[in-house]
RODRENDO-582334 format. One record per residue (C-alpha): x, y, z; residue number from 1. Coordinates in pm, whole numbers. Each point is the difference from the previous one (the first is absolute). Layout:
N
{r {X Y Z} NUM},
...
end
This chain:
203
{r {-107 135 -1753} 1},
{r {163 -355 -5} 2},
{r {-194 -267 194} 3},
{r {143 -294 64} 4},
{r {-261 -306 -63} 5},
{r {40 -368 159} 6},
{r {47 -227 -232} 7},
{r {-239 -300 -16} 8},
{r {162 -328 230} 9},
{r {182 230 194} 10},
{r {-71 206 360} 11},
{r {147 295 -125} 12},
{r {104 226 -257} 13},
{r {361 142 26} 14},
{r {243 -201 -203} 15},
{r {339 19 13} 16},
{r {378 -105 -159} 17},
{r {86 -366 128} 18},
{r {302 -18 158} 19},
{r {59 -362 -4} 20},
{r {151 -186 -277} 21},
{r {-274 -98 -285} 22},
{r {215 -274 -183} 23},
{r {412 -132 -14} 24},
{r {-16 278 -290} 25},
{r {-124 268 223} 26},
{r {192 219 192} 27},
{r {-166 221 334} 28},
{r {13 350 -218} 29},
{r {-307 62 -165} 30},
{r {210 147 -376} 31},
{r {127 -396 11} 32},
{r {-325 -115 26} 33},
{r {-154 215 -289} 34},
{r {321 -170 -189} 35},
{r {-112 -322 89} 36},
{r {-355 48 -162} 37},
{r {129 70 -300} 38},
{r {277 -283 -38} 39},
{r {-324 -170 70} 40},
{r {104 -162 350} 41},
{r {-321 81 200} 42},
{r {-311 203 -82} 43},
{r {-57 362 80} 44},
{r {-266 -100 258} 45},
{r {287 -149 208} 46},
{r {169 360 48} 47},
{r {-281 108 280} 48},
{r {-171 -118 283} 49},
{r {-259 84 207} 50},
{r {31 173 362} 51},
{r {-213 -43 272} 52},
{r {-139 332 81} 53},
{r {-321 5 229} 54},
{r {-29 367 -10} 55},
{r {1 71 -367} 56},
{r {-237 -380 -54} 57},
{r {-265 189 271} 58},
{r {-13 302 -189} 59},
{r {-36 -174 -360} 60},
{r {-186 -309 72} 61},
{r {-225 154 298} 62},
{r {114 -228 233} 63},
{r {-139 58 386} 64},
{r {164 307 193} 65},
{r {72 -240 275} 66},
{r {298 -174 -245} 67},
{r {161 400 -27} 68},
{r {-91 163 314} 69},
{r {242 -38 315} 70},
{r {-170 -201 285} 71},
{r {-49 252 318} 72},
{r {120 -67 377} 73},
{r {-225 139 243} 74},
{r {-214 -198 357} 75},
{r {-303 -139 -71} 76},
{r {-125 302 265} 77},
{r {83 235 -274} 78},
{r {-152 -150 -319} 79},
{r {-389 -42 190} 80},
{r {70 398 116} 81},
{r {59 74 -385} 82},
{r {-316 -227 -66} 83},
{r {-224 89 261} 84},
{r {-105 356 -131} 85},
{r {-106 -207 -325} 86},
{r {-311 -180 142} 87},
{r {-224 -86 84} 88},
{r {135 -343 -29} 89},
{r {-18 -320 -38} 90},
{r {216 -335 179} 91},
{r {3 -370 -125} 92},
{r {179 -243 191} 93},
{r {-27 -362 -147} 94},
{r {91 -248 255} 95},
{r {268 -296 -230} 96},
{r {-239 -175 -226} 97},
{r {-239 168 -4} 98},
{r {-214 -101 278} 99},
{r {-88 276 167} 100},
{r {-17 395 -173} 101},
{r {-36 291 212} 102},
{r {-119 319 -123} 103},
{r {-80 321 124} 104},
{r {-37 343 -83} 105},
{r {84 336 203} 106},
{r {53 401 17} 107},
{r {366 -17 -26} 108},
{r {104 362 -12} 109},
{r {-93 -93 400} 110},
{r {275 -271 66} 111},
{r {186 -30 311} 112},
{r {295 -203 -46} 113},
{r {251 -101 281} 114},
{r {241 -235 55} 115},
{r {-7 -225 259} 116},
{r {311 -274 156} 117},
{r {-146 -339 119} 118},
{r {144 -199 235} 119},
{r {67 -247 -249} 120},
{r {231 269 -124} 121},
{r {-201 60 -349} 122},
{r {-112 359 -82} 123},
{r {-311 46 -128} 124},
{r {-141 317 -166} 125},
{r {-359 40 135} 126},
{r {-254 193 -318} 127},
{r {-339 101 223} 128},
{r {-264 241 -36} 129},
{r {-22 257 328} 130},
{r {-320 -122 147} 131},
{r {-110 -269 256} 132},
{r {-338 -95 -238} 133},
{r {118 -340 -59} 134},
{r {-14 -276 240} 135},
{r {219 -24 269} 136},
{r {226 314 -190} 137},
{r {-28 208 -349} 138},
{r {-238 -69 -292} 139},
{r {309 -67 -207} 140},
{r {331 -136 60} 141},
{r {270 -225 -119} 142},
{r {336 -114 87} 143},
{r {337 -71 -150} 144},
{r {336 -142 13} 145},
{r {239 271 -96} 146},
{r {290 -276 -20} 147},
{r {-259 -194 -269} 148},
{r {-92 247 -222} 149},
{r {331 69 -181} 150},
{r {-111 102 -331} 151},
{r {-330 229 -175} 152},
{r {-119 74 -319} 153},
{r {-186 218 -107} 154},
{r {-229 28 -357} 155},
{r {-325 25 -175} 156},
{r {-212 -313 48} 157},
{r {-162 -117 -373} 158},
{r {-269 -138 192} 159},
{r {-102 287 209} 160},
{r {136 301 -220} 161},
{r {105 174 331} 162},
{r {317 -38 190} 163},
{r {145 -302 110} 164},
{r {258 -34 298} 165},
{r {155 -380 146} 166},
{r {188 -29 301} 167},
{r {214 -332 -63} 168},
{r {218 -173 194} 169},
{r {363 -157 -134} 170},
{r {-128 -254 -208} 171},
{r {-228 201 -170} 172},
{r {-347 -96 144} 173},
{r {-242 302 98} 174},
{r {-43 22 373} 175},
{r {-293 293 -97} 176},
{r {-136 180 -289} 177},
{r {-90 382 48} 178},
{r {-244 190 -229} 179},
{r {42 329 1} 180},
{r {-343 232 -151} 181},
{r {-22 -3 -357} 182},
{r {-59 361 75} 183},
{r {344 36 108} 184},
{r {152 -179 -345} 185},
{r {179 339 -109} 186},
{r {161 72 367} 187},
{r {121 -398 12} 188},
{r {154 -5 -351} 189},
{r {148 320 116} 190},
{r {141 -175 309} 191},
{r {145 -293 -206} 192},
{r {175 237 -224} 193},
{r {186 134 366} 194},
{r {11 -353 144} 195},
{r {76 -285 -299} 196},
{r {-258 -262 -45} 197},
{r {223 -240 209} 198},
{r {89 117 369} 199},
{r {219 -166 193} 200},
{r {-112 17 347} 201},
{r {247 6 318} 202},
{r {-121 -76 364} 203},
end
């Protein structure tokens, strides 16, 4: 079996036949070319070039599956019903700079999520445990901007060792962080293979 190796200074491996002109003395077809070496007009590492191709660079140079895999569309509703079974969990949100860091872990396989219009027109997907323990409504609960949250990823944190899911907005800052059980590490690496490690997320 051939495999095709990247080689060193380059992103990937596939070369192929230039077909620009290498020199006055070169003509576009690559017999010319070969001529050309010989009459001693350019060198015979002027006849190829190399080709951009992420795929083939991935599989070779172990790049990250998110460069290869296709991002997925799907609601941000969807993703945290695909996540939920996975818990129990765990949510960071870390208010800009740093200030302020909000953690807090729950049963997730009992989410409730709805959606919910505000007068202000924003729709916000409401995450809450089903019981009235807490004060003044359930033990656990957060809130989110559906229109906000436009983009997820999902991996294997190096600090943890267990899954690692971020809810980002469109500049790329993390609006929250969801653990999922290191328990659950063979379901959620099953569920990136379905999803992508990128998923873009519609309202």
């Amino acid at each position: 079996m051939i495999r095709t190796v990247c080689p060193a200074g380059y992103p990937a491996g596939r070369l192929q036949r230039s077909s620009r002109a290498l020199s006055p003395h070169v003509t576009n077809t690559f017999s010319d070319r070969v001529r050309s070496v010989a009459r001693g007009h350019v060198t015979a590492a002027t006849l190829y070039q190399p080709k951009f191709s992420r795929k083939a660079c991935a599989i070779n140079a172990n790049l990250s599956a998110e460069d290869v895999m296709p991002t997925k569309t799907m609601t941000l509703q969807s993703l945290l019903q695909e996540l939920a079974p996975l818990g129990p969990t765990r949510v960071i949100a870390v208010l800009p700079g740093a200030s302020a860091i909000l953690e807090a872990s729950s049963d997730s396989t009992l989410w409730e999520l709805k959606t919910t219009t505000m007068p202000s027109g924003k729709t916000l997907l409401t995450v809450a445990l089903p019981d009235d323990t807490g004060v003044a409504g359930p033990s656990f609960e957060f809130h989110i901007d559906t229109a906000e949250a436009v983009h997820a990823t999902l991996g294997m944190s190096p600090k943890t060792g267990g899954p690692i899911v971020r809810l980002l907005n469109k500049d790329g800052s993390a609006l929250l962080t969801l653990l999922p059980s290191k328990d659950c590490a063979a379901q959620f690496e099953v569920l990136v293979g379905a999803l992508s490690n990128k998923v873009e997320l519609i309202p």
